[in-house]
C-alpha positions as CSV (number, residue, x, y, z in Angstrom):
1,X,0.0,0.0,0.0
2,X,1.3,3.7,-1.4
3,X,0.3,5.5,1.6
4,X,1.6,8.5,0.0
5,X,-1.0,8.6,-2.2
6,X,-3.5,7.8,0.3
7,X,-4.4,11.5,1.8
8,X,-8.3,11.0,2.6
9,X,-10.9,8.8,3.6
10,X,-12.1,8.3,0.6
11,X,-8.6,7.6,-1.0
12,X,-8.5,5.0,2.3
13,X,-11.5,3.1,1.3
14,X,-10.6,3.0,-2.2
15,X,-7.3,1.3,-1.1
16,X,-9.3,-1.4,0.7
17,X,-7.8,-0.6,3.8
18,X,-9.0,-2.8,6.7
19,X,-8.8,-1.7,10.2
20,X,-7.8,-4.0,13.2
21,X,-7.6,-3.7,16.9
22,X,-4.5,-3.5,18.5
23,X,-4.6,-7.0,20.1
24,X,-5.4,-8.5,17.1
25,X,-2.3,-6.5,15.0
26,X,0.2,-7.7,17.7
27,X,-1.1,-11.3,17.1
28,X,-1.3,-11.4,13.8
29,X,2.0,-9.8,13.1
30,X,3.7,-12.0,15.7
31,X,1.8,-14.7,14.3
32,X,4.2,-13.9,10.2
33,X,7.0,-13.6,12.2
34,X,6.9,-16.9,14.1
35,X,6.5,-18.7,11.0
36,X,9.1,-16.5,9.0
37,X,11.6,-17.5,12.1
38,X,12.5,-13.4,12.1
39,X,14.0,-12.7,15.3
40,X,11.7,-10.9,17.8
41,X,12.7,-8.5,20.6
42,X,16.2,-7.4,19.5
43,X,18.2,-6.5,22.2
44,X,16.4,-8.5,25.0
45,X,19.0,-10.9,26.2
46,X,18.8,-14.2,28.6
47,X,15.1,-14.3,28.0
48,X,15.1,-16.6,25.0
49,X,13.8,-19.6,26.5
50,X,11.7,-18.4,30.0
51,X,10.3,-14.5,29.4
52,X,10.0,-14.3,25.8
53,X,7.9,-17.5,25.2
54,X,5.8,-16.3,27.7
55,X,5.3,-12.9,26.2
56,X,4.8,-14.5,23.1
57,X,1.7,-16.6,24.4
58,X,0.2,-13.4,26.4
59,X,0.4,-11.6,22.6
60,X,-1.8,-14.2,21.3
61,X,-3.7,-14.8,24.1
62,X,-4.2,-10.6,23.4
63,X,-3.7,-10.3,27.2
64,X,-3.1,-7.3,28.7
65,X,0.6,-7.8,30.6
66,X,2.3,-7.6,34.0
67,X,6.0,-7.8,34.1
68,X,6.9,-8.5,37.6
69,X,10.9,-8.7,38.9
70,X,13.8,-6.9,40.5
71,X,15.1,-3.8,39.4
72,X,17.7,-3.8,36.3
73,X,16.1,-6.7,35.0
74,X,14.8,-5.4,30.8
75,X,10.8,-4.8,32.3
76,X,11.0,-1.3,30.3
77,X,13.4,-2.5,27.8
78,X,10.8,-5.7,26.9
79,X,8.0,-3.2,27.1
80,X,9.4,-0.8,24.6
81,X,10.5,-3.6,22.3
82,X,6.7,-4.4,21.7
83,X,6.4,-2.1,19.1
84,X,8.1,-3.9,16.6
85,X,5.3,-6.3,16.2
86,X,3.0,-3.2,15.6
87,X,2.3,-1.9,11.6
88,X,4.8,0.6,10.6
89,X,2.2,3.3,9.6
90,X,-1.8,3.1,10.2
91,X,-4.4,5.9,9.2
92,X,-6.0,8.5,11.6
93,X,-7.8,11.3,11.0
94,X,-6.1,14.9,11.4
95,X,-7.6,17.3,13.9
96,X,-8.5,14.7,15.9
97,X,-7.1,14.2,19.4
98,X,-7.2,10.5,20.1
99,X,-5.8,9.4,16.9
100,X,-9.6,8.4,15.5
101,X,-9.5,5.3,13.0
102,X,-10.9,7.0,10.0
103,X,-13.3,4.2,9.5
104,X,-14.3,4.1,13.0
105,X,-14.1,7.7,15.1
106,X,-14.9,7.3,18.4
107,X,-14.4,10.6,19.5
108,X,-16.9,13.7,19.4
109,X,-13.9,15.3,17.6
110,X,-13.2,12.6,15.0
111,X,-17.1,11.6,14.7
112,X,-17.8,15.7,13.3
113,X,-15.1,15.9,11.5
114,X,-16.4,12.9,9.1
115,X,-19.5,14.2,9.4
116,X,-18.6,17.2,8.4
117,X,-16.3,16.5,5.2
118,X,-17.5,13.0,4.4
119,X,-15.1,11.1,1.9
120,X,-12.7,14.3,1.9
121,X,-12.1,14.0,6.0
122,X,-8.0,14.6,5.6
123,X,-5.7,11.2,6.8
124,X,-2.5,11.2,8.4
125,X,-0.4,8.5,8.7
126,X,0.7,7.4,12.1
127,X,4.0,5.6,12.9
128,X,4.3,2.8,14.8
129,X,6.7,5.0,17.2
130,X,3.9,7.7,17.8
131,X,2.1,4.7,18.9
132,X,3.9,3.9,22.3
133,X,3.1,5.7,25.6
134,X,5.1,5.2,28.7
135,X,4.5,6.7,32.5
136,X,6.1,6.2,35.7
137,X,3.6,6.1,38.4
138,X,4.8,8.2,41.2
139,X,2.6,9.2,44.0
140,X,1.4,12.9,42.3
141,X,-0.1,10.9,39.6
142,X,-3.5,12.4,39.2
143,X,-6.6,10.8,37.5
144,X,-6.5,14.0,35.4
145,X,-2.9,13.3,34.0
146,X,-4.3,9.7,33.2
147,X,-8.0,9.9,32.3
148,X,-8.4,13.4,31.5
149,X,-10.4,16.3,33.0
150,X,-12.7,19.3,32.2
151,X,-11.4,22.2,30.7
152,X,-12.8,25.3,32.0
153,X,-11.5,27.9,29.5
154,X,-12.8,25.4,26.3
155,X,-16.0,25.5,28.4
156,X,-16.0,28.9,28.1
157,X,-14.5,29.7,24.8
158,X,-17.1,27.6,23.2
159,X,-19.7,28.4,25.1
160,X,-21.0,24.6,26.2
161,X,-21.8,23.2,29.5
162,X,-19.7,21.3,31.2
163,X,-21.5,18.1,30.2
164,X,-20.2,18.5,27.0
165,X,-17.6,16.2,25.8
166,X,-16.0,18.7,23.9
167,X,-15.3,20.9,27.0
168,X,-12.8,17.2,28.1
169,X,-9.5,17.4,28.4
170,X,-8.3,13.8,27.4
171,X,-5.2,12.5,29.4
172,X,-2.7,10.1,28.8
173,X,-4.9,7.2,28.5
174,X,-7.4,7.8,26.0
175,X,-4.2,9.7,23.7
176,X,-3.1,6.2,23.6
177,X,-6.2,5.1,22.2
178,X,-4.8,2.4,18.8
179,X,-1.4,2.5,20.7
180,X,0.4,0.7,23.4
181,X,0.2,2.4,27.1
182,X,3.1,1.2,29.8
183,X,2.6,2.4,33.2
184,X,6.3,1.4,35.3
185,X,6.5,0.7,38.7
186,X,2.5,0.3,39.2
187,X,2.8,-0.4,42.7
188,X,3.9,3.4,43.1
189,X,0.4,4.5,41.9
190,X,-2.0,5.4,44.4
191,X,-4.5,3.1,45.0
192,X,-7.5,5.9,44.2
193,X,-6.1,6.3,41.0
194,X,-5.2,2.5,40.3
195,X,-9.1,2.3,40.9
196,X,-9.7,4.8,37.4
197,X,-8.2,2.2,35.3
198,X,-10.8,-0.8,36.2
199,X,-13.3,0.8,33.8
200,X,-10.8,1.3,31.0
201,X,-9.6,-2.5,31.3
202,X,-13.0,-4.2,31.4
203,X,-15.4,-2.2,29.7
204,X,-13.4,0.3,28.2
205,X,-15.6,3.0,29.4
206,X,-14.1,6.5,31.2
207,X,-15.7,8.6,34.0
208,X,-14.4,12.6,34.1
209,X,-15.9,14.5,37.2
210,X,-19.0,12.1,37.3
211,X,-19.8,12.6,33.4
212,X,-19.5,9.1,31.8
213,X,-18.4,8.6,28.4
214,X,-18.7,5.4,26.2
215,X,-15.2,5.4,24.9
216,X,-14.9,1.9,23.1
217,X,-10.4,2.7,23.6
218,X,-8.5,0.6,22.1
219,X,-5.8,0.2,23.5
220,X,-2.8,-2.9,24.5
221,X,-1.6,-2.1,28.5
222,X,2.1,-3.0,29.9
223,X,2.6,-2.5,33.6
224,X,6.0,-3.4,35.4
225,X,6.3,-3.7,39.1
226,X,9.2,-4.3,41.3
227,X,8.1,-7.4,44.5
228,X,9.9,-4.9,47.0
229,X,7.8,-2.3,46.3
230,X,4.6,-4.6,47.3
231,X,5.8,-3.9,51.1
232,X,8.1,-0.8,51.2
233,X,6.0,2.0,49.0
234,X,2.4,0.3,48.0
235,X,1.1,-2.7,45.7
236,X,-1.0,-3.4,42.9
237,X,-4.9,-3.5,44.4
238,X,-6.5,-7.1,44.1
239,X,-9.1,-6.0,41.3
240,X,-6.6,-4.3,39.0
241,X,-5.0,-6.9,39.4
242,X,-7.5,-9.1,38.3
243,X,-8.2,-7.5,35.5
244,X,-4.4,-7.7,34.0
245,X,-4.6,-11.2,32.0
246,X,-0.9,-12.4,32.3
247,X,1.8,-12.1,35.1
248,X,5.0,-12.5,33.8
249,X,7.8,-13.0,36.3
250,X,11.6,-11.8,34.8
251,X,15.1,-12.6,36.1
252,X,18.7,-11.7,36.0
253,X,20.4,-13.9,33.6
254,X,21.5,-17.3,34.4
255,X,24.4,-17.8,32.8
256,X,27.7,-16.0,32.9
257,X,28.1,-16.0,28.9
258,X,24.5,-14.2,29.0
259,X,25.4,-11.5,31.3
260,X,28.8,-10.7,29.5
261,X,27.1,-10.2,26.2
262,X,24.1,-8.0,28.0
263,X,26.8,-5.9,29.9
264,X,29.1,-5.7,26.1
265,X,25.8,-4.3,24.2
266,X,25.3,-1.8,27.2
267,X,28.4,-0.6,28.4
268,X,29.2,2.5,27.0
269,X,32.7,2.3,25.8
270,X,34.0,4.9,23.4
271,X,35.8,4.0,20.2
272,X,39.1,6.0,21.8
273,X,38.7,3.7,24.7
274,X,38.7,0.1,23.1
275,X,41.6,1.1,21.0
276,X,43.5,2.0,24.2
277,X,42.6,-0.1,26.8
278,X,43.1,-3.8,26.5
279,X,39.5,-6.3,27.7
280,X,40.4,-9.8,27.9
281,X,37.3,-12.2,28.3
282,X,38.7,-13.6,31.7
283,X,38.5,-9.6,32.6
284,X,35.0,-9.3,31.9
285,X,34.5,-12.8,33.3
286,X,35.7,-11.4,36.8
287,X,33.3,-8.6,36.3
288,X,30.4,-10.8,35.9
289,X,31.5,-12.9,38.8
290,X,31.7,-10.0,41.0
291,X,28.0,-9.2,40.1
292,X,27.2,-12.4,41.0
293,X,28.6,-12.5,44.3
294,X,26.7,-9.6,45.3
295,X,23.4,-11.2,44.4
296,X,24.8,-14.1,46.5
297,X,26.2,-12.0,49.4
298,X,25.0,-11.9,52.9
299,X,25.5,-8.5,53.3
300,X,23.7,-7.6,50.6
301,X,19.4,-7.3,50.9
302,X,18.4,-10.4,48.6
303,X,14.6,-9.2,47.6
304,X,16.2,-5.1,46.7
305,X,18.2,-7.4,43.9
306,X,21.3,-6.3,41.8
307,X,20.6,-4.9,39.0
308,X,22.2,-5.8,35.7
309,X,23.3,-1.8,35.3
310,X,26.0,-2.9,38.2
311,X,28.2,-4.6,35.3
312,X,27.1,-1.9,33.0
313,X,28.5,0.6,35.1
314,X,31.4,-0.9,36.5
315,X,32.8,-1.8,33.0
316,X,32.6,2.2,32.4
317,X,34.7,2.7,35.4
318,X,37.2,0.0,35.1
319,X,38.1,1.0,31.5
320,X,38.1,4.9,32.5
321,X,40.6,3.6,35.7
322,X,43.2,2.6,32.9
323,X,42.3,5.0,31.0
324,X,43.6,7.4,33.7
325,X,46.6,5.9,34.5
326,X,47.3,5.4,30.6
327,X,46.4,9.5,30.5
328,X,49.1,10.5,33.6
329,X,51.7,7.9,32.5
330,X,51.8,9.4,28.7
331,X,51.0,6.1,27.7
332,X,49.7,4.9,24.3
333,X,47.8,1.5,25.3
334,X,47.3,-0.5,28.5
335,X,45.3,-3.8,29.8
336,X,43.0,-4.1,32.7
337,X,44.9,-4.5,35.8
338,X,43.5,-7.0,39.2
339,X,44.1,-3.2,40.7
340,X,42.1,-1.4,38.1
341,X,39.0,-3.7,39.8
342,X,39.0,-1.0,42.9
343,X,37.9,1.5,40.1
344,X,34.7,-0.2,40.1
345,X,33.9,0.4,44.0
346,X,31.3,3.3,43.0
347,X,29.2,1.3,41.3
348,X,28.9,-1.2,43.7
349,X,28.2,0.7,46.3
350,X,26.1,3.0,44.3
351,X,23.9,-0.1,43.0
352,X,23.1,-2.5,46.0
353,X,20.8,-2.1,49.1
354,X,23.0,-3.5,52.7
355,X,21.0,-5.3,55.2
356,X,21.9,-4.2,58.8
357,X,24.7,-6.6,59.0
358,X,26.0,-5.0,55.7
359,X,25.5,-1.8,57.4
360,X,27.4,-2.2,60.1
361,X,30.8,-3.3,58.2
362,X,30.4,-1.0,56.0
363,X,29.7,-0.4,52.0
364,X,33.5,-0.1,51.1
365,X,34.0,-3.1,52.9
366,X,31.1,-5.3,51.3
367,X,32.6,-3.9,48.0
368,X,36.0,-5.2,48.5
369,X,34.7,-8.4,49.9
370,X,32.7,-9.2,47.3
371,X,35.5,-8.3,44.5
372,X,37.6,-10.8,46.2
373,X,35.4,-13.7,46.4
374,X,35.1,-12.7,42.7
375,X,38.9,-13.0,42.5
376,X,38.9,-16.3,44.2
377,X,36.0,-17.7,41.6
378,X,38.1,-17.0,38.8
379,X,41.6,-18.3,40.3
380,X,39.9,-21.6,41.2
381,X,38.5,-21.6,37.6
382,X,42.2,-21.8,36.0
383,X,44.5,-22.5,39.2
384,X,44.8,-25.4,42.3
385,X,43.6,-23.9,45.3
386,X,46.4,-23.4,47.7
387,X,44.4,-24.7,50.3
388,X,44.0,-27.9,48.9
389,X,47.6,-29.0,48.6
390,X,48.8,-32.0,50.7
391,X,52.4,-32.5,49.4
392,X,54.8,-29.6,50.1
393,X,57.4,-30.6,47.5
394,X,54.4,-30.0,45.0
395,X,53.1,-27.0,46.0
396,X,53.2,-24.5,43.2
397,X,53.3,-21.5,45.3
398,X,55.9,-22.8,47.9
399,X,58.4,-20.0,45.9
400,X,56.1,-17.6,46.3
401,X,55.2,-17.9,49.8
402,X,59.0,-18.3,51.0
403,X,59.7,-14.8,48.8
404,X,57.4,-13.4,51.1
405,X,58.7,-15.0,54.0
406,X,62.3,-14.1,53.5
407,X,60.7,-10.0,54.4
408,X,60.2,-9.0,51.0
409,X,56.8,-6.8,49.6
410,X,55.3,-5.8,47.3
411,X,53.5,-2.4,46.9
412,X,51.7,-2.3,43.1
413,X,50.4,1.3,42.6
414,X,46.9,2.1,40.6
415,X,48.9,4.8,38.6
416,X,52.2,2.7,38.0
417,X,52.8,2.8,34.4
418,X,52.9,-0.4,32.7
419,X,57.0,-0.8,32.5
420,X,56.8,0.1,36.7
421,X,53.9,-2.8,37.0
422,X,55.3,-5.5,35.4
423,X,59.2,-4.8,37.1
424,X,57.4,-5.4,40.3
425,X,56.1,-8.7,39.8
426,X,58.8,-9.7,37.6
427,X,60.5,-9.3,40.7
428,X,58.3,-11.9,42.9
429,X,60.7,-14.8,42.8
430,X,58.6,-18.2,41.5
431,X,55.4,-16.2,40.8
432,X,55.8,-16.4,36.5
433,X,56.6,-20.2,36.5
434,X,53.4,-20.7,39.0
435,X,51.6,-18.6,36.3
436,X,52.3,-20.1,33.5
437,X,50.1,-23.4,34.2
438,X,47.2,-21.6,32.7
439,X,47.3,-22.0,28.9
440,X,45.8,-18.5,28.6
441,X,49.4,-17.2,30.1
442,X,51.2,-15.7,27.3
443,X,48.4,-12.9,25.8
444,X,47.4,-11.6,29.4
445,X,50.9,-12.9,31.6
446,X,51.0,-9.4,34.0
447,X,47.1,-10.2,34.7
448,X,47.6,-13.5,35.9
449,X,50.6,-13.3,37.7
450,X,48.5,-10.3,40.2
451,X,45.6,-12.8,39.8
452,X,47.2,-15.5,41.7
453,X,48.9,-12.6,44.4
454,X,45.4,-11.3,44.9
455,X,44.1,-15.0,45.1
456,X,47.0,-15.7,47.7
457,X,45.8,-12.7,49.7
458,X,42.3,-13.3,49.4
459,X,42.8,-17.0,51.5
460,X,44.8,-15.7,53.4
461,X,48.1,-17.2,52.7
462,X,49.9,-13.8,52.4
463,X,48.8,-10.7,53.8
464,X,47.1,-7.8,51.6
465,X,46.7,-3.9,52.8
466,X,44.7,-1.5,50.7
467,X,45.6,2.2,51.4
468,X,46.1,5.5,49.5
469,X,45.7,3.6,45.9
470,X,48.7,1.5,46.8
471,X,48.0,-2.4,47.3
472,X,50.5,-4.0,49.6
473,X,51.3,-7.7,49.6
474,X,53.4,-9.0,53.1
475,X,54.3,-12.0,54.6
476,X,51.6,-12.4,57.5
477,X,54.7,-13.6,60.4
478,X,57.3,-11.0,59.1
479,X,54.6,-8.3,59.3
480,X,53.9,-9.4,62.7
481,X,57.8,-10.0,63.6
482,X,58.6,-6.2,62.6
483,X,55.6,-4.7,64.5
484,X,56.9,-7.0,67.6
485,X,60.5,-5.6,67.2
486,X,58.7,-1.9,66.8
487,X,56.7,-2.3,70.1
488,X,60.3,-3.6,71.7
489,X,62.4,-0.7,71.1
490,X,59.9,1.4,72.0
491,X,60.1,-0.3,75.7
């Protein structure tokens, strides 16, 4: 169909142009794409076999939807994505407020206007963009921003009581009318105004300062809502809730694979970035391991959730943390340092709700334990645990541990330039050989040789301090040897 040519409703009928309700559009175009095999919801990730088949049966069920789950977990971004199973262009008629089907105006508006000009009512062609209207329910929410209210001045301008339709102004809702209408976070809506929606979802009727107008809307409605906020701000009230067909329950992804490639199409990296700061996969496999460790933590409120914009985010800072020190060492290129991982302690802290016990140690603290029991998940994914050797002779960190022993440290700065970096473990007798058992040593070596330091540290075998940017690996008895002889010459 040339809808260029198509300019009025008598070009429209000529055209043999047949209307359909929403519902029935989403289905039917999901319905060509299922059998085509064309790939639905781009950019939703980890949902392929549990979320998506689910939305796909609500489509054709034409349900109106629920997406229930934690925060950072695609609700919006799923929501959004409907529109792609909507027609690229439909016809409406121009002037009118609720974008009126040509063939079938159900405003007062739409309804004189065809009246009025017959076959020469003027079309306008609506894409499937202009069809998609999202609001976050907040408590100020009024059943005037949703529904609509009456407009004095039109009463008065036009000279019509206020019983008039004409005098309405139409809100959110009925502007969606032949469109898709997402309300996030429905639990935040009050539950007076949660109550002006039961008409609209069952009979698709509207009530405006106790006028009541037969609005046939047609309209598809998405609501997300977050399990937390059920007890902490409100919930969803049992009949709305009964009126919403299909519940369907999200999740953070289950898989490490699926959480690297959600945090790569995400992650806002700049072009002059990549080119300059070296990502191994084992990198970004500590990041994701990190993440999961804070959904798994103890300190860390389990039903609050960590959202998926934690890896986001702390792949932005951990690439901007070499970055830096690749700007103040007049350096051309770099790669991601075991250090470069403190970088990333904003966004942890910035991204997860403590419980008390969290509270009380601290949200520095929880972020550095949780980075190390990330370290220790990818050591023991490539390296023997140390605490799991029996035979002495065949310990492959024996050298390492008697370097440290002997009173030597080692003090790696988060601004050392690359040549300073790798002279200081260089200099850690035993600790390349003990490295190079991964078959992954030679691209990354300097990243695996602090991995197993920072995996040493993290069980405790040697001892690790944290201060002023500066990471300082000791020998737990010569450390406590030299404060001993401190404390005796001070007697």
């Amino acid at each position: 169909m040339n809808i260029e040519k198509i300019k009025t409703l008598g070009d429209l009928k000529k055209s043999g142009y047949q209307s359909r309700h929403i519902k029935d559009e989403l289905r039917n175009n999901l319905i060509t794409k299922l059998k085509t095999k064309e790939p639905l919801f781009k950019g939703i990730l980890g949902f392929q076999d549990t979320v998506i088949p689910e939305l796909e049966r609500a489509i054709l069920s034409r349900h109106n939807i629920l997406f229930l789950g934690l925060r950072g977990q695609a609700k919006t971004r799923i929501a959004r994505s409907t529109t792609e199973l909507l027609d690229e262009y439909i016809p409406a008629i121009d002037g009118s407020d609720l974008n009126d089907n040509p063939l079938h105006p159900i405003s007062r508006t739409g309804k004189d206007i065809v009246e009025k000009m017959g076959d020469k009512t003027p079309i306008k062609w609506v894409h499937r963009s202009e069809r998609y209207v999202e609001k976050l329910a907040t408590p100020d929410v009024s059943v005037a921003d949703l529904i609509g209210d009456v407009d004095p001045i039109k009463a008065a301008t036009l000279k019509l009581p206020y019983s008039d339709e004409r005098v309405i102004h139409f809100g959110l809702v009925p502007r969606a009318h032949r469109g898709i209408f997402v309300i996030n976070e429905l639990p935040d809506l009050q539950p007076r105004i949660q109550v002006s929606l039961f008409n609209i979802l069952q009979e698709g009727d509207i009530q405006i300062r106790g006028f009541k107008l037969r609005l046939p809307l047609d309209i598809m409605f998405v609501f997300t809502a977050n399990p937390e906020d059920y007890t902490n701000r409100g919930s969803i009230i049992t009949p709305l809730k009964d009126r919403i067909e299909s519940q369907i329950i999200t999740h953070y992804p289950h898989h490490i694979e699926e959480s690297k490639e959600i945090t790569r199409q995400e992650a806002r990296i700049l072009n002059e970035q990549s080119s300059a700061v070296s990502i191994s996969e084992e990198v970004r496999d500590l990041l994701e391991m990190i993440v999961y460790e804070a959904r798994e933590s103890d300190y860390i409120d389990e039903k609050s959730g960590v959202s998926a914009r934690l890896s986001i985010t702390a792949l932005e800072n951990l690439v901007s943390t070499a970055e830096r020190r690749l700007i103040i060492n007049n350096e051309k290129s770099t790669h991601i340092r075991i250090t470069d991982f403190w970088g990333i302690i904003p966004a942890v802290t910035g991204k997860v709700e403590l419980v008390y016990e969290g509270e009380q140690e601290g949200p520095f603290n929880v972020a550095m334990n949780i980075i190390q029991d990330g370290i220790e998940d990818l050591f023991t994914d490539y390296y023997l645990d140390p605490l799991e050797v029996d035979d002495e002779e065949r310990d492959p960190y024996e050298v390492i541990k008697m370097w440290f022993a002997a009173g030597n440290s080692l003090v790696l700065g988060n601004d050392d330039s690359d040549k300073e970096y790798q002279e200081k473990l260089d200099s850690v007798a035993g600790l390349e050989k003990c490295a190079a058992h991964n078959p992954k040593f030679k691209e990354y070596k300097y990243f695996w040789m602090e991995l197993i330091l920072q995996a040493l540290a993290a069980k405790e075998i040697i001892e690790v301090l944290i201060e002023n940017n500066k990471v300082h690996f000791n020998d737990f008895l010569s450390d406590s040897l030299l404060d001993f002889n401190d404390e005796f010459d001070a007697i």
